[in-house]
C-alpha positions, -999 to 999 in steps of 0.1 A, spaced: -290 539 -611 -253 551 -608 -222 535 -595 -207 550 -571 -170 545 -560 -169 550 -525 -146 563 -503 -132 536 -485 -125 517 -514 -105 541 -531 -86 546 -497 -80 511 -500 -67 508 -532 -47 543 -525 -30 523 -494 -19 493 -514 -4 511 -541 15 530 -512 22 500 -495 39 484 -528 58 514 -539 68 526 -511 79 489 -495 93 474 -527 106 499 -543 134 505 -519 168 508 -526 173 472 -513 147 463 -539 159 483 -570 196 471 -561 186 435 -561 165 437 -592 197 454 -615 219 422 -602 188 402 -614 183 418 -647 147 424 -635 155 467 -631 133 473 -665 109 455 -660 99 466 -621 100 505 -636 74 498 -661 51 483 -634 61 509 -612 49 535 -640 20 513 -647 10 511 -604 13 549 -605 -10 554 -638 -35 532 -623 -35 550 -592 -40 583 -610 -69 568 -630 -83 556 -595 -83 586 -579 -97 602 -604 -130 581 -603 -129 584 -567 -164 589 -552 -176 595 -588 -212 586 -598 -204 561 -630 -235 557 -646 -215 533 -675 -215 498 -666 -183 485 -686 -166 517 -673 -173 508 -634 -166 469 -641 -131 480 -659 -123 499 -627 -131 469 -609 -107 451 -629 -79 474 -626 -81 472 -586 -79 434 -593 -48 442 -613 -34 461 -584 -39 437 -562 -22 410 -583 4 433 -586 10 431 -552 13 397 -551 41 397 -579 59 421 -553 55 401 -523 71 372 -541 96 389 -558 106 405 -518 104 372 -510 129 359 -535 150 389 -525 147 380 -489 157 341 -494 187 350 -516 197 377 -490 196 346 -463 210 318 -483 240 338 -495 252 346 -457 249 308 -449 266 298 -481 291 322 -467 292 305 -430 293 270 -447 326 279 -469 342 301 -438 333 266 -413 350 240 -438 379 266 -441 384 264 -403 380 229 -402 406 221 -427 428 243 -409 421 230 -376 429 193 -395 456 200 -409 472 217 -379 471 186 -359 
């Protein structure tokens, strides 16, 4: 008996892959990754994501009669999928910078003011 890839699965695998390329590879995301030396690096995985995809699709709703074939497919959907999670925490990272930098910002202009409103007295 066969393995079948179904359709829903492939959807869902199609939809992450969208979800992380076309979230994370904005051009918030590819600015902040140059002025963290990380640009090189997120290309390849995005050329890698985009492979996998391709291979995906390609087995999509395809009878596999090959057992190490269908469990490698399974484990390239678990590489997506950890994939993502590298992207969530690497937006995250982007995200806390983005929101400590302002207050850094704040902290410097508040002193500023105070020494001026200090030494104006």
């Amino acid at each position: 008996m066969g393995l079948v890839v179904t359709a829903a699965a492939e959807a869902a695998i199609g939809w992450v892959v969208q979800s992380i390329l076309g979230n994370f590879f904005t051009g918030q995301m590819q600015v902040w990754t140059r002025e963290v030396g990380l640009s090189q690096e997120v290309e390849e995985l995005e050329t890698e994501m985009r492979s996998m995809q391709m291979v995906l699709a390609a087995a999509e709703s395809s009878k596999i009669d090959n057992r190490p074939l269908a469990e490698s497919l399974d484990e390239l959907k678990e590489l997506l999928y950890d994939a993502e999670d590298v992207m969530d925490e690497l937006d995250y990272y982007r995200l806390q910078q983005h929101i400590e930098v302002p207050n850094i910002t704040l902290r410097e202009v508040l002193c500023l003011h105070l020494l001026h409103l200090t030494s104006s007295e």
